[in-house]
PAROLUM-133768 format. One record per atom (N, C-alpha, C): x negated, y negated, z negated. Coordinates in steps of 0.1 Angstrom, whole numbers, plus 5000, padded with zeros to 4 digits. Example, Ala and Ser with C-alpha at 12.3 -4.5 7.8 and 13.67 -1.06 7.14 Angstrom:
2
486850574922;487750454922;486850334922;487250224929;486350114929;487150004921;
END
This chain:
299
325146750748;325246800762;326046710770;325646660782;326446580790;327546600796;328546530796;329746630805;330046600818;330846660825;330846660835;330946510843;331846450835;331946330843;330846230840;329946280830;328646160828;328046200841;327746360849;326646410857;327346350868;328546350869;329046320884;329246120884;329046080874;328445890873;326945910877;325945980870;325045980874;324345990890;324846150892;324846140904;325546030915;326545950914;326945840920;325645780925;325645710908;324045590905;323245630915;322345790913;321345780917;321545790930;322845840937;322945830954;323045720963;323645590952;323645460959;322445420958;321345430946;319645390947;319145410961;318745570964;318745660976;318945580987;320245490986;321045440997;320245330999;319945230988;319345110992;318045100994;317545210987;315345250994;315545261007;316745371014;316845431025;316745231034;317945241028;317645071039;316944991037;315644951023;314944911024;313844951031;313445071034;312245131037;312545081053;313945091063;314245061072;313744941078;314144841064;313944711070;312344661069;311444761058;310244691058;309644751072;310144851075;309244961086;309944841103;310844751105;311244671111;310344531109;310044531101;309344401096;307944391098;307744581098;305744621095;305744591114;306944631123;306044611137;305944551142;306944381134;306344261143;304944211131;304444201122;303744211115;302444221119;302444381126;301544451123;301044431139;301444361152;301444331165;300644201163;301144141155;300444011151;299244011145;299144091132;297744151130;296744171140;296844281141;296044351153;295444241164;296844171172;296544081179;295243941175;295543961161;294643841158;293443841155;293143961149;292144041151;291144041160;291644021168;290544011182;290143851185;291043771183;290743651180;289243631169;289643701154;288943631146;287443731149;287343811156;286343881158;285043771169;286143761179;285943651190;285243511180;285743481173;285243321169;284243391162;284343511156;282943451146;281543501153;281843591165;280343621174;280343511181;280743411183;280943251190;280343151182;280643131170;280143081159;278543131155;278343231150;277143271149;275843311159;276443361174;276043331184;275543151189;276543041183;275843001190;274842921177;275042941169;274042931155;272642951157;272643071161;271443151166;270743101176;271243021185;270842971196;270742801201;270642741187;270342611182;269642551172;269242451168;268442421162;268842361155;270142401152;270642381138;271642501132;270042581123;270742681117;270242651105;269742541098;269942461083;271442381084;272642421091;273642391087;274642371072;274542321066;274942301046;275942401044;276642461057;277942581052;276842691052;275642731059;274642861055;274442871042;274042741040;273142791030;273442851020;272842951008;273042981001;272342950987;272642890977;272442870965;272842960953;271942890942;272142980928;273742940923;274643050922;275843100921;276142970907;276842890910;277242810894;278942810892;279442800904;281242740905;281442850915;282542880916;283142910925;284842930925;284642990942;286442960942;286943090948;287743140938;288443340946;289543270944;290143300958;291443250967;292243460969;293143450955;293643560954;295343560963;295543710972;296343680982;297743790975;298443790972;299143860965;301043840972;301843950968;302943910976;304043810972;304843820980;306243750970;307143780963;307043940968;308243990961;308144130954;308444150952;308344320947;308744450950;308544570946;309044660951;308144760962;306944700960;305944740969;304744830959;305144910951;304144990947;302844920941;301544970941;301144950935;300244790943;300244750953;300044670957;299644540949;300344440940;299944370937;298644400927;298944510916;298444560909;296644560911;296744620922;295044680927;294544570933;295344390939;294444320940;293644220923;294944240913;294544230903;293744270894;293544410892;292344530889;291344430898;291144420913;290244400918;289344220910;290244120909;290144010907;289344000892;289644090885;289144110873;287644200873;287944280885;286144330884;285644180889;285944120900;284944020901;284943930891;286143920881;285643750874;284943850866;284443970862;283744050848;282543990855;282344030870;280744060871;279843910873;280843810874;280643640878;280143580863;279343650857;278743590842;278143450844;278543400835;278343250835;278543150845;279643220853;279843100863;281543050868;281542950863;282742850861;283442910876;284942950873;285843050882;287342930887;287542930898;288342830903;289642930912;290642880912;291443000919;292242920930;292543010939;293642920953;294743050954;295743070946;297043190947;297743150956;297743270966;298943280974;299543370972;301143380972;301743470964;302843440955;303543460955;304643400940;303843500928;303543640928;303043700917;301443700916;300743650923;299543590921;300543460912;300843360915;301243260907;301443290894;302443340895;303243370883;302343450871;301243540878;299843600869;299043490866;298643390868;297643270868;298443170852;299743160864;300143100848;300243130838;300443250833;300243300819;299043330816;298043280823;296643290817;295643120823;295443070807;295442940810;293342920814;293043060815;291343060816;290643000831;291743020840;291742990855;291842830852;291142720865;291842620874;292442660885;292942670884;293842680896;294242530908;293642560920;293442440925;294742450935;295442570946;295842530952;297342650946;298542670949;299442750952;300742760955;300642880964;302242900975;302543020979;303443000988;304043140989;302843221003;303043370997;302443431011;302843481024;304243461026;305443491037;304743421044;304443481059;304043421070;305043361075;304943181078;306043111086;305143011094;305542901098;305342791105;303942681097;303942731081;303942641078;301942711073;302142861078;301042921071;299542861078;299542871086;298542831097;298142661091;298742611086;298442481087;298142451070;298242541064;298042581051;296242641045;296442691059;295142811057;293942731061;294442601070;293242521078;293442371068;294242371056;294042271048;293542361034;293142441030;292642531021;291042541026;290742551039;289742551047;289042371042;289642291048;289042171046;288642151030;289442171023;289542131010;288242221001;287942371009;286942431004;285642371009;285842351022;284542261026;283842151019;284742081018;284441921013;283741970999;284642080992;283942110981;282642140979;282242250993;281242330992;279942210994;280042131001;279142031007;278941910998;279541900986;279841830976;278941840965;278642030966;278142140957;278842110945;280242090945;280842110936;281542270933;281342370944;281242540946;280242570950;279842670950;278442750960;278842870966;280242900961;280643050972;282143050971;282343120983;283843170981;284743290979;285143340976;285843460978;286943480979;287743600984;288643660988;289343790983;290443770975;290243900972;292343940976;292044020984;293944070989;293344260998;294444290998;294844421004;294644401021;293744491026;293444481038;294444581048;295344561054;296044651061;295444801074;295944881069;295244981076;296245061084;296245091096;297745191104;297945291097;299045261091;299645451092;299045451077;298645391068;297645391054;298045321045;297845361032;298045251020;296845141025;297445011020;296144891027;295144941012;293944871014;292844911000;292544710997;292744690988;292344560978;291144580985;290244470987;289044430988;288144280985;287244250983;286044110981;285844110987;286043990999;285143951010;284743791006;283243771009;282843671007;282843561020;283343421015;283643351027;282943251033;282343211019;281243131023;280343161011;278843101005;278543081025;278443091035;278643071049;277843141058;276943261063;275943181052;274643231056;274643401049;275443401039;275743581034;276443671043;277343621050;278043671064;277343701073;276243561080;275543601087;274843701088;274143711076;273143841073;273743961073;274843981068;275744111072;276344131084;276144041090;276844071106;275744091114;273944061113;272744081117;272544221114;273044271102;272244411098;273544531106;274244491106;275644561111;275144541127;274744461130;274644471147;273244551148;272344511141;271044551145;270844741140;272044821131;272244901127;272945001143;274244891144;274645021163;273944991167;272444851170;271644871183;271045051184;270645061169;269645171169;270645301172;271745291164;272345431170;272545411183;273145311191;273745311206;272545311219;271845231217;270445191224;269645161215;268645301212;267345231206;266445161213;266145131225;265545091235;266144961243;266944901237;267844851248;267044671245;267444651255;266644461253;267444371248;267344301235;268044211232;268544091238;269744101244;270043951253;270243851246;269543711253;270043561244;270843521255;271743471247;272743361255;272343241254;272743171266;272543031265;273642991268;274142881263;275042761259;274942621269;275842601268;275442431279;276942361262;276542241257;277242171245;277442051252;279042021243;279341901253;280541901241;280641761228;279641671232;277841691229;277641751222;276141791213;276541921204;275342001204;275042101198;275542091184;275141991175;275841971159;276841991163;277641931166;279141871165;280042051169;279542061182;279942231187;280242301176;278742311166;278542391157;279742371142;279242251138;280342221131;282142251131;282442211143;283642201144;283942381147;282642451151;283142621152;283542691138;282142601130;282142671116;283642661107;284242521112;285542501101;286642601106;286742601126;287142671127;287742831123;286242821121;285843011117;286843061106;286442941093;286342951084;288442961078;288842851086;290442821086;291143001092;290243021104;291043171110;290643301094;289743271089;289143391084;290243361068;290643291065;291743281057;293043261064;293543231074;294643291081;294643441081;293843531086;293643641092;293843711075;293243681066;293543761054;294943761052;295743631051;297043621045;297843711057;297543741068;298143811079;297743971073;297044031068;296544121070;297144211053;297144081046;297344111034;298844131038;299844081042;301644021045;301644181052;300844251065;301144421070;300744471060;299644511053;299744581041;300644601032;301044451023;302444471018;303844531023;303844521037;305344571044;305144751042;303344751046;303544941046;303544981033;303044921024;302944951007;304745021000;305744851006;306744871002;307444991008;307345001024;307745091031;307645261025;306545271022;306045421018;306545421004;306445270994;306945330981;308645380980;309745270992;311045270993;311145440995;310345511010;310345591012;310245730998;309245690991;309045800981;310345810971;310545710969;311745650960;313045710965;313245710980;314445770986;314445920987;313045970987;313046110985;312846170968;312746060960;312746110944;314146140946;315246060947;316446020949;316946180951;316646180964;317246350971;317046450961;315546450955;315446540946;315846560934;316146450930;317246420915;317746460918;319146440927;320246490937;320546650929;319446700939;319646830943;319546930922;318546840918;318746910899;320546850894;320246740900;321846720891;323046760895;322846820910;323546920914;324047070906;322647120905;322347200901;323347230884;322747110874;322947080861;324547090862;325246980874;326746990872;327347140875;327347230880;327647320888;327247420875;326447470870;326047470856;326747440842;327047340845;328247270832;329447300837;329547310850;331347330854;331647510847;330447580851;330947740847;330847730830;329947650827;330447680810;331447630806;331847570810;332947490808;334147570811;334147610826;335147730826;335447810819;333947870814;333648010808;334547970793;333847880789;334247870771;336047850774;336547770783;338047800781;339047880785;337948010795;338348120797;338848180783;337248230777;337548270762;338248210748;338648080753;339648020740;341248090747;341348110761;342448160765;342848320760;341448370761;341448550756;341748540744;341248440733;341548440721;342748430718;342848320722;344548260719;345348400720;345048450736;346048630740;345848670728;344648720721;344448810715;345648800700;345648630692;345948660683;347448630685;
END
């Protein structure tokens, strides 16, 4: 049976824990709203480039572009986005689970990795079955943007080499007010995007306007149509791995924030049993040396 002064160390322990979730939950919930302003904001950016991109695809005579196409699946490259630090619940975990349904269902085809993340890293290395082509940290700074558009190049050159034939994505998608959800998004090529962004538009025509007339845009290119095209697609391609590592970095802040939070309310509730338990041990305690006192009278 514990004694009194084990329950009142314990309770100490668990109230300074309480103390430090309490301030961590503070600081990621400080962290999630410049984060998550940036997100959102960019958002509309990457939305913007890729109806720009594919719009003007549609509307030239060069939609045999080498980033469309799609070929039989031989190589490829899943660019896993993972955090740096810990303490965020199950977060890393579920992009892992996720990484593993896709390498199960990728039969026979040679698997190449780009970790961002210290625990993406640090999982890669202890498993020597991966190449592992590029890795760094996922903390958004100065240096990420220029990171995301040299990961971009480096996939390209690949893809056009056909030394890959697809790309993928696999990180936690941030959601307001929500645990983020791990997801596969495919990056290239192209032309699999495109087709999902056709069936997705041509899907609201019918609920919004079944009737309504399909507008074409026209374009005036300067220097030339290729070139427009090309330089949109790298474009695209550089924001649409920026935009992950941004989206994945709010996710992780709300992940840790809600786990710190649960953790500070486990805390309270330990609290209030070990309260209980000491207050409980104080009257036996009294009790039994009440009765060694009656004894003692008695004899």
């Amino acid at each position: 049976m514990p004694t009194l002064r084990d329950i009142k160390q314990r309770m100490n322990s668990v109230g300074r824990i309480g103390r430090i979730a309490n301030a961590m939950q503070i600081v990621s919930l400080n962290r999630l709203k410049k984060i998550e302003a940036v997100t959102l904001e960019s958002r509309f950016y990457s939305e913007k480039i890729k109806d720009i991109a594919f719009g003007v695809a549609d509307n030239t005579i060069h939609q045999a572009h080498p980033l469309l196409k799609k070929r039989k699946i031989k190589s490829v490259i899943i660019m896993v986005i993972t955090s740096d630090k810990g303490l965020c619940g199950g977060f890393n975990n579920n992009v892992f689970k996720k990484f593993q349904e896709l390498n199960s269902s990728l039969k026979d085809v040679k698997i190449k990795v780009i970790s961002i993340g210290r625990k993406g890293v640090l999982f890669f290395r202890r498993r020597d079955a991966f190449e592992v082509l590029e890795e760094f940290d996922s903390y958004i700074s100065e240096d990420t943007l220029g990171n995301s558009t040299n990961i971009s190049r480096k996939v390209i050159d690949m893809f056009m080499k056909e030394d890959i034939d697809c790309l993928f994505a696999v990180c936690n998608k941030f959601r307001v007010h929500l645990l983020g959800k791990a997801n596969v998004d495919q990056l290239l090529p192209l032309g699999a995007i495109r087709e999902g962004a056709e069936k997705g538009r041509e899907r609201k025509e019918k609920i919004s306007a079944p009737s309504a007339i399909t507008r074409v845009r026209d374009y005036i290119y300067e220097p030339s149509e290729g070139i427009v095209l090309d330089k949109l697609f790298r474009e695209y391609l550089a924001n649409q791995i920026y935009q992950a590592i941004l989206e994945s970095n709010s996710a992780e802040e709300m992940s840790r924030m809600l786990a710190m939070k649960q953790a500070a309310d486990n805390t309270k509730q330990l609290t209030k049993e070990l309260n209980i338990t000491y207050h409980k041990t104080r009257q036996s305690v009294i009790t039994s040396e009440l009765l060694d006192i009656m004894a003692a009278f008695n004899l």
